[in-house]
C-alpha positions as CSV (number, residue, x, y, z in Angstrom):
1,X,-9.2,1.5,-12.0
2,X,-12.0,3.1,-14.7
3,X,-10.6,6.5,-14.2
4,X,-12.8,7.4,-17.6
5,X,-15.4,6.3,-14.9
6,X,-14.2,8.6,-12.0
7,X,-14.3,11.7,-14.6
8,X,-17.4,11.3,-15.4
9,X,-19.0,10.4,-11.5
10,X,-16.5,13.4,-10.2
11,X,-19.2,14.8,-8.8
12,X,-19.8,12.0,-6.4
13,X,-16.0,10.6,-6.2
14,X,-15.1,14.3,-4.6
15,X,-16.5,13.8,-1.4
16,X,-15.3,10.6,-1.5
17,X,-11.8,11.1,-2.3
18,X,-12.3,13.9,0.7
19,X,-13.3,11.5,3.5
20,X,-10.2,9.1,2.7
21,X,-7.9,11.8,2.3
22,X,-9.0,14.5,4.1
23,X,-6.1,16.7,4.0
24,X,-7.3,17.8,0.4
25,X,-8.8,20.9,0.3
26,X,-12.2,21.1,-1.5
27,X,-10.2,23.4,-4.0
28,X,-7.6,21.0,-4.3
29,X,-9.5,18.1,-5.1
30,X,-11.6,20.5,-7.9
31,X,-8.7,21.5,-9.2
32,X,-7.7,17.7,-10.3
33,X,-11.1,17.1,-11.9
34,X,-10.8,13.2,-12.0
35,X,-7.2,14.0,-13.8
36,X,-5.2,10.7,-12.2
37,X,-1.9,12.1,-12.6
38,X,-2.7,15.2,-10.9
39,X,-4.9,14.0,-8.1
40,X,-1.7,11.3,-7.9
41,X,1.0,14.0,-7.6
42,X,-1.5,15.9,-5.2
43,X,-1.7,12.7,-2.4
44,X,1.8,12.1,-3.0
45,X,2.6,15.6,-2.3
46,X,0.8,16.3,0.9
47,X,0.9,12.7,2.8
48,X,4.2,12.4,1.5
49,X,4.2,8.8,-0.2
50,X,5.3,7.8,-3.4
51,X,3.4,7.9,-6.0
52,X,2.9,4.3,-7.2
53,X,1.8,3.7,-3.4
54,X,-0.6,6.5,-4.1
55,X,-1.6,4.5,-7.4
56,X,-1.8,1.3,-5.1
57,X,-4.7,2.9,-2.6
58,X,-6.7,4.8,-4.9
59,X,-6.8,1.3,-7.0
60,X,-7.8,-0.5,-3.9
61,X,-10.2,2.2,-3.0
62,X,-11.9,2.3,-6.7
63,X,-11.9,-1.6,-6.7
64,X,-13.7,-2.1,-2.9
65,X,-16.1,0.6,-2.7
């Protein structure tokens, strides 16, 4: 995963990252900007799943879309 690439198509990736997980909030997923260990930790946080599974989808995700 090119997250270089996510910062700079944040824009786009938000409503994204929104649709697959939508119990971000739209402030939530702003706040992490594209920042991988902070959009990690935020996942993690509210589906409660550790973070290298977190890691795991979001690589997946990047990789099929």
């Amino acid at each position: 995963m090119n997250w270089d690439e996510i910062k700079g198509n944040w824009t786009q990736m938000k409503g994204e990252l929104r649709q697959k997980y939508g119990a971000l909030t739209d402030d939530e997923v702003e706040e992490a900007k594209g920042e991988q260990e902070q959009l990690v930790g935020l996942i993690s946080e509210k589906y409660g799943k550790a973070k290298f599974e977190v890691q795991k989808e979001l690589d997946e995700w990047w990789n099929n879309r």
